[in-house]
C-alpha positions as a printed NumPy array, in Angstrom:
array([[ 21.278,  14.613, -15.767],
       [ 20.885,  13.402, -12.054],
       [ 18.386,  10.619, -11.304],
       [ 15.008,  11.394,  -9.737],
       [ 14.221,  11.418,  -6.625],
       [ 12.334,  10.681,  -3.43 ],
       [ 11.913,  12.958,  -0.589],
       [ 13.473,  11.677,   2.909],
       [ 10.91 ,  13.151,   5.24 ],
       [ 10.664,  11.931,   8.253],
       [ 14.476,  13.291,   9.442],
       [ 14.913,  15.984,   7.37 ],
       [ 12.337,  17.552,   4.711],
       [ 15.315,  19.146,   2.856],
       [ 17.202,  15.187,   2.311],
       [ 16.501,  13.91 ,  -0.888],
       [ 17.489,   9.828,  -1.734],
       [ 17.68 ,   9.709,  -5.694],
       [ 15.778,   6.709,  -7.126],
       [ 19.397,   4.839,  -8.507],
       [ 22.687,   5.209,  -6.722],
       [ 26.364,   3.572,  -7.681],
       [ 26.917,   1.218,  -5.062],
       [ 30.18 ,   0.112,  -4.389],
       [ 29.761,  -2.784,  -2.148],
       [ 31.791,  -6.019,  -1.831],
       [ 34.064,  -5.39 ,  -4.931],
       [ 37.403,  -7.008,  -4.797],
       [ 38.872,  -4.547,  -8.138],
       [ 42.244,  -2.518,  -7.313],
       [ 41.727,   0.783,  -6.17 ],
       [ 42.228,   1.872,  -9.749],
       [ 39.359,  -0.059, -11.383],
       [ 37.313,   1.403,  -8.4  ],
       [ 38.161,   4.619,  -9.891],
       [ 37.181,   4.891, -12.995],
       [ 33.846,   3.313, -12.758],
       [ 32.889,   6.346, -10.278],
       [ 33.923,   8.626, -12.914],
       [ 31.742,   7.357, -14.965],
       [ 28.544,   6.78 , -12.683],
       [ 29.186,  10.948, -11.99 ],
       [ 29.929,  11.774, -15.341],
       [ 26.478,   9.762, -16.607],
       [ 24.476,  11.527, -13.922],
       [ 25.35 ,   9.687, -10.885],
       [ 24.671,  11.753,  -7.667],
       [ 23.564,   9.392,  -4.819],
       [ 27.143,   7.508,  -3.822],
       [ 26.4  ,   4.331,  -1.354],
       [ 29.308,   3.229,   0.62 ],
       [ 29.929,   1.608,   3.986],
       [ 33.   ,   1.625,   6.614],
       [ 33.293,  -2.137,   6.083],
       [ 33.619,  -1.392,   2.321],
       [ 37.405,  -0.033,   3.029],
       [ 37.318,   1.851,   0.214],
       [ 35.572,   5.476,   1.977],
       [ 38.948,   6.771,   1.743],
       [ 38.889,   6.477,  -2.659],
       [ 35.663,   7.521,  -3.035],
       [ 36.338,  10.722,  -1.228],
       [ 39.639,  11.022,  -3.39 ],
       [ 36.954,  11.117,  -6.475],
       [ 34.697,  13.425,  -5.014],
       [ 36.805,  16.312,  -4.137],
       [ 38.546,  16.391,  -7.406],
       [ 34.845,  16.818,  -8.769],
       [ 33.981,  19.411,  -5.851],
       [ 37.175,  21.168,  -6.324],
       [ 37.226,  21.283, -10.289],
       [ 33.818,  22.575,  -9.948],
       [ 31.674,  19.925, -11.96 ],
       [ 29.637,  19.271,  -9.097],
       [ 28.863,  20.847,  -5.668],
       [ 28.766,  19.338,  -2.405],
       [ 24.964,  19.652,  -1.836],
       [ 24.185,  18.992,  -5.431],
       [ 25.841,  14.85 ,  -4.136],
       [ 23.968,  12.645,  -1.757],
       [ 26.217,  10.604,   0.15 ],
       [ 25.641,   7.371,   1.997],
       [ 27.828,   5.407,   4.657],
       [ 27.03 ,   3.16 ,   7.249],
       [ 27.778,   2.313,  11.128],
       [ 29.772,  -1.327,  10.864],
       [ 28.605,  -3.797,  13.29 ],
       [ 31.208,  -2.825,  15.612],
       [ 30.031,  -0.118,  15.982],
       [ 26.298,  -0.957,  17.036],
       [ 26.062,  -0.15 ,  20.187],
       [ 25.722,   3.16 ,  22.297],
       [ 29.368,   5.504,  21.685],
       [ 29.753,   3.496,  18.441],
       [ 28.004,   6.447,  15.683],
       [ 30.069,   8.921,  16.825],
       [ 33.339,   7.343,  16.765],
       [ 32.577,   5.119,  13.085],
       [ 31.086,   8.261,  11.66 ],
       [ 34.232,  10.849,  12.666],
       [ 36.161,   8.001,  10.991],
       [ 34.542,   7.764,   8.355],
       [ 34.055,  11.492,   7.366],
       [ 37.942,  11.733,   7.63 ],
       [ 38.268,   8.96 ,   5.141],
       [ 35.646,  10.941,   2.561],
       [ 37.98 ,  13.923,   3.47 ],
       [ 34.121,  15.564,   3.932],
       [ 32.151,  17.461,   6.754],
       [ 28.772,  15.773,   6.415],
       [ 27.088,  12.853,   4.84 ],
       [ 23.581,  12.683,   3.582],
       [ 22.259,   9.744,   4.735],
       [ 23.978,   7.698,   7.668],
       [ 22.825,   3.719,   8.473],
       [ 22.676,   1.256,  10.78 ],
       [ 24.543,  -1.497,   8.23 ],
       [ 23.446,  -4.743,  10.555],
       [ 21.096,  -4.728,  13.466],
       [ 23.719,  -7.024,  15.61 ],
       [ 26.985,  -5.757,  17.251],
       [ 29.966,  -7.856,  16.605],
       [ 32.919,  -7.39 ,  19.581],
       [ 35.55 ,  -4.934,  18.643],
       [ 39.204,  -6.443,  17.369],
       [ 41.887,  -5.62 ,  18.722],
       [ 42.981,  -3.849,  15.2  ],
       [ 39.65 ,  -2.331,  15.488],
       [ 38.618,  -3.645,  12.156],
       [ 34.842,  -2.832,  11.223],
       [ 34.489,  -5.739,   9.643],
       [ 36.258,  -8.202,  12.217],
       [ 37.56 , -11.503,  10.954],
       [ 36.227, -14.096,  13.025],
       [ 33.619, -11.686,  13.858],
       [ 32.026, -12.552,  17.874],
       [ 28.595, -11.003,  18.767],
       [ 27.654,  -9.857,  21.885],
       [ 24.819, -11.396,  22.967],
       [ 22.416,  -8.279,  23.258],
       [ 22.168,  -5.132,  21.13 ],
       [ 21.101,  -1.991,  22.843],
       [ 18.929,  -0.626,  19.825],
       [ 17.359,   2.265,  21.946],
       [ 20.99 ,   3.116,  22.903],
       [ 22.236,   3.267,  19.692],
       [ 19.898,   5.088,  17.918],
       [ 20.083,   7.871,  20.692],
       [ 23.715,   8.573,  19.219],
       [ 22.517,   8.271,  15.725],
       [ 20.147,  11.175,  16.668],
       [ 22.936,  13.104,  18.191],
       [ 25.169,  13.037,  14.889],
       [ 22.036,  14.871,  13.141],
       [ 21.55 ,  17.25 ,  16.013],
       [ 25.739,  18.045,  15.623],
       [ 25.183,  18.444,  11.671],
       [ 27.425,  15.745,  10.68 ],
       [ 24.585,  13.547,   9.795],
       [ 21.751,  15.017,   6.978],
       [ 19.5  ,  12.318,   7.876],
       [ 19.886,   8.619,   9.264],
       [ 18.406,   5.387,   8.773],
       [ 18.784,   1.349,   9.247],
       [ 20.079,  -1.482,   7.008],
       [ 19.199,  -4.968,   7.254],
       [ 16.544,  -4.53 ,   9.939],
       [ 13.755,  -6.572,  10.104],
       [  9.947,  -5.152,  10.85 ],
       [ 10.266,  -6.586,  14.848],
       [ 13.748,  -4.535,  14.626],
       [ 12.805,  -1.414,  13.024],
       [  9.691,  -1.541,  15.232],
       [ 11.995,  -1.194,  18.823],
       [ 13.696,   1.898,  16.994],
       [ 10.625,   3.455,  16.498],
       [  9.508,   3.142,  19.452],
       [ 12.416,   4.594,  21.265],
       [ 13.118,   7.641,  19.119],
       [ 13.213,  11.442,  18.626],
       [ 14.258,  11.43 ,  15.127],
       [ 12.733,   8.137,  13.224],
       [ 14.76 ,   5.95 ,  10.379],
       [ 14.512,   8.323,   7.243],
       [ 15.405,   5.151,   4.985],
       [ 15.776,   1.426,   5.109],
       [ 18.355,  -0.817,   3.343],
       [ 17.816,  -4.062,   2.226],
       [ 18.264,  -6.752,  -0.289],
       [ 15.303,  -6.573,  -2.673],
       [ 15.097,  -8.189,  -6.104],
       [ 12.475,  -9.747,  -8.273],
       [ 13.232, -12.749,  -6.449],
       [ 12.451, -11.663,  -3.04 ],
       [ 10.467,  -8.551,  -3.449],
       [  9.856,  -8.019,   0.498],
       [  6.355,  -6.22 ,   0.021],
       [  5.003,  -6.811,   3.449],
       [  8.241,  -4.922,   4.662],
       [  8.309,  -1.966,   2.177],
       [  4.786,  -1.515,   2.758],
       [  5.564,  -1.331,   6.458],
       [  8.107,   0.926,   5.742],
       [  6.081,   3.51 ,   3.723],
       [  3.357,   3.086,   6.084],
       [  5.57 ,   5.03 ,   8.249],
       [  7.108,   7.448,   6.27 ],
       [ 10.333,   4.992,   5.416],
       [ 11.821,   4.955,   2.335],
       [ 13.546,   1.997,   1.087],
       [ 16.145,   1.187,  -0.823],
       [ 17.107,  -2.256,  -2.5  ],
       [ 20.864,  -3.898,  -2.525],
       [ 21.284,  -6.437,  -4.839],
       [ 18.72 ,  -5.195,  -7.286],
       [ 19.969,  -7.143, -10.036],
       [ 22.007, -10.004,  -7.924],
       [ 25.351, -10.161,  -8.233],
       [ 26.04 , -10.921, -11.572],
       [ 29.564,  -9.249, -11.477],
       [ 30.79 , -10.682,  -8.575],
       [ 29.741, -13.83 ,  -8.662],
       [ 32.425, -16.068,  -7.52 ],
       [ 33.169, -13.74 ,  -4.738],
       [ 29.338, -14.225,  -3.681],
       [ 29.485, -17.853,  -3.955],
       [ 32.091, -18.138,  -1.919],
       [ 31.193, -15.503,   0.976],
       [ 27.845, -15.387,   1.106],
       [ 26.792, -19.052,   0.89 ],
       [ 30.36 , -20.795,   1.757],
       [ 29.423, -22.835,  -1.628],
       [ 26.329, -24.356,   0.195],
       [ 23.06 , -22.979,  -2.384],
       [ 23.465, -21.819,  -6.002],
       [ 22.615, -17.879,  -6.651],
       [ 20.059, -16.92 ,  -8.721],
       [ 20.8  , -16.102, -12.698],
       [ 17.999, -12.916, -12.097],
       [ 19.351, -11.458, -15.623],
       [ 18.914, -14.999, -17.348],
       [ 15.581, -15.383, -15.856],
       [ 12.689, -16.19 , -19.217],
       [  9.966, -13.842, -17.998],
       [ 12.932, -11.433, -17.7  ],
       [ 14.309, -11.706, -20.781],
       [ 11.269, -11.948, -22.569],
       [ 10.347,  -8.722, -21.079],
       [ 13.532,  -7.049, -21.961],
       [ 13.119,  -8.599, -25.422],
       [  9.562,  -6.673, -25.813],
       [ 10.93 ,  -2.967, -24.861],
       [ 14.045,  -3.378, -26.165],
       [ 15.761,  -3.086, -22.63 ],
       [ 18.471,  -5.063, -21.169],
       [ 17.58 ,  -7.166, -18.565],
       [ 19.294,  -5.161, -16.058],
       [ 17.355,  -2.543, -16.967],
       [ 13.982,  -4.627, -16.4  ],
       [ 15.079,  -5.654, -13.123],
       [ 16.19 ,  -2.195, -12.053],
       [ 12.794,  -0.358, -13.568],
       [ 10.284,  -2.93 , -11.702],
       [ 11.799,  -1.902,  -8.522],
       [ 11.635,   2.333,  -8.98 ],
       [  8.369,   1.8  , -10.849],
       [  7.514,   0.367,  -6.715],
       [  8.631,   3.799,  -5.39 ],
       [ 12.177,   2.083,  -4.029],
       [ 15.522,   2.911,  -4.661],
       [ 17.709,   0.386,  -6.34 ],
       [ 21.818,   0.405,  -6.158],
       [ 23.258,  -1.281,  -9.374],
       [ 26.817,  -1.909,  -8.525],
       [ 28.724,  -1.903, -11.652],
       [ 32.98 ,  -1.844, -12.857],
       [ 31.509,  -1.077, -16.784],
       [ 30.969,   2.3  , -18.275],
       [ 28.602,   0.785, -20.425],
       [ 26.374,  -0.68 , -17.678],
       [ 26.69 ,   2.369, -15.52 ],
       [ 25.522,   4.196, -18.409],
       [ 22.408,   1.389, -19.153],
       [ 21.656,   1.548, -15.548],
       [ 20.48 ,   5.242, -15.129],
       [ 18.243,   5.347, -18.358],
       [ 15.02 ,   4.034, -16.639],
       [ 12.958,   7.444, -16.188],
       [ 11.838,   7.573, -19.751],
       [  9.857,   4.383, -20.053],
       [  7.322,   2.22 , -17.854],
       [  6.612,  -1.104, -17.293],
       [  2.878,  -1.615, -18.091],
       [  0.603,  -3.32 , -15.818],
       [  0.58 ,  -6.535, -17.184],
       [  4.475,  -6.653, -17.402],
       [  4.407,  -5.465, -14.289],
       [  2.395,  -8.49 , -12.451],
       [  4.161, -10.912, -14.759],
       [  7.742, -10.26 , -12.868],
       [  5.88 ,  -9.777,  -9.509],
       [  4.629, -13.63 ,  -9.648],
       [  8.961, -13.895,  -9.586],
       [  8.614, -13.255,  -5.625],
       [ 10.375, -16.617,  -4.027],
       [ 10.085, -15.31 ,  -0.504],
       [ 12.864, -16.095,   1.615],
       [ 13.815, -18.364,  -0.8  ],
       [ 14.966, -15.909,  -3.164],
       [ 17.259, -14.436,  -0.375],
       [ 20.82 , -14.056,  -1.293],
       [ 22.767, -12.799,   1.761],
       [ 21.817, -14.167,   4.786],
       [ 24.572, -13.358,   7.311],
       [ 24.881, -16.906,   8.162],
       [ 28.273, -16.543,   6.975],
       [ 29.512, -14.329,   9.349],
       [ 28.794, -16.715,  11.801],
       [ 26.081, -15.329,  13.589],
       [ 23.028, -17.7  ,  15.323],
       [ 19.628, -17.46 ,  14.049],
       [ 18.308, -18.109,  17.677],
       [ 20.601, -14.633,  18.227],
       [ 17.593, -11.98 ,  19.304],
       [ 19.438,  -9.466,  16.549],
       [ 19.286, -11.957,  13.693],
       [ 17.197,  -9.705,  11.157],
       [ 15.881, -12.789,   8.796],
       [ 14.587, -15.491,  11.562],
       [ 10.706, -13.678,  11.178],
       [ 10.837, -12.693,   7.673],
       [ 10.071, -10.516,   6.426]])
């Protein structure tokens, strides 16, 4: 059974974002452990499919999904796809090109949701990586500019509805002042850790939705995280070790994951769990059947760190946080 959902209106009334998608972000598994665990995410109800060109693995997910289109367990509009513009591609002439790319990778003719993954542009390689290694930044991102051809992949059909990741509320305020067609959704990390309520309730004050990466940390990539993210400098947080959390999970007989991931949809935000286990998947997507009461409820919010509690700050890409397009120097 699919996961509910939340209407995406401000683009297009039709575009629906589910409340729990399989992401598939970061993961370092061979293309065959990749596999199966999207099998399983559509096979336990799984219809909302986040991915990104600097993911490199577009190509395998749309592998997946046409052997489910073609077989004829699914349909095309019964999925809601998600990829994203890479930074190299933030600037004005980049959707087009990234997006073409990218829907020739998911072998598809349209996704449902297209983002703006960072709000900085990083200089193009000359392999024309999206995700260039060292990655440069040019000094100034047109936002206006940008967003213009993000509108014009909508008007040609091959965007459903688009949208911004990583943007702060100064950021997402110069796109909405210079559009036609304003951000259906926002991406960003959000846990119990750093809930970001000033910014979701910014977002939903203008008819954004939002939806949270990292909902439950990164408990299954761990090292990888460590090691990227940080460059060893901070320890993550243990979110599914946390006491409250655990207690919590103890008293409705939930896993913790499950805690972390309800408190979040229970906000009216999408969460994506990124999981390799069937089991997980499976744990992940039964949250529509229960609530968190109220006093559970302002138990994990007093978990909100701030900034403190963030876990990706793109300081390891090597980006400035004088840079003007550095999303986290006036959090939130």
């Amino acid at each position: 059974m699919p996961a509910s959902t939340l209407r995406l209106e401000p683009t297009l009334e039709h575009a629906r974002v589910s409340n729990l998608r399989s992401g598939s972000a970061w993961s370092q598994a061979a293309e065959g452990e990749l596999e199966a665990p999207l099998n399983a995410a559509l096979e336990a109800g799984y219809r909302h499919i986040d991915t990104a060109a600097s993911y490199f693995n577009e190509a395998l997910i749309g592998k997946v999904l046409n052997q489910w289109i073609s077989s004829g367990r699914v349909k095309r509009e019964d999925l809601f796809i998600v990829t994203k513009l890479p930074a190299a591609g933030i600037k004005p002439g980049g959707p087009q090109k990234w997006l073409s790319a990218s829907l020739q990778k998911l072998g598809l003719d349209y996704v449902d949701l297209y983002l703006a993954h960072v709000p900085f542009c990083a200089k193009e390689d000359a392999a024309g990586s999206p995700f260039p290694v060292p990655m440069q930044f040019e000094p100034d991102t047109d936002h206006a500019g940008m967003w213009r051809d993000m509108e014009a992949e909508v008007l040609a059909g091959r965007a459903k509805a688009i949208g911004l990741s990583n943007y702060s509320k100064r950021l997402i305020q110069i796109v909405l002042d210079n559009c036609r067609i304003k951000p259906a959704n926002l991406q960003v990390e959000l846990h119990v850790y750093m809930q970001q309520k000033p910014l979701v309730d910014f977002c939903h004050q203008n008819g954004i939705t939002v939806c949270a990466y990292f909902p439950i940390g990164t408990p299954g990539s761990k090292a990888f995280a460590q090691s990227s993210f940080t460059r060893g400098m901070m320890k993550l947080p243990d979110l599914i070790n946390d006491p409250t959390i655990l207690e919590v999970a103890k008293k409705y007989k939930k896993t913790p994951g499950q805690v972390l991931l309800k408190h979040i949809v229970q906000r009216g935000v999408c969460a994506i769990p990124k999981s390799l286990s069937k089991e997980r998947i499976e744990q992940n997507i039964a949250l529509f059947d229960w609530e968190l009461s109220k006093e559970d409820t302002a138990k994990i919010d007093a978990l909100d760190k701030g900034k403190a509690g963030r876990i990706l700050s793109f300081l390891f890409l090597g980006i400035p946080e004088s840079h003007p397009a550095f999303p986290f120097q006036d959090y939130p």
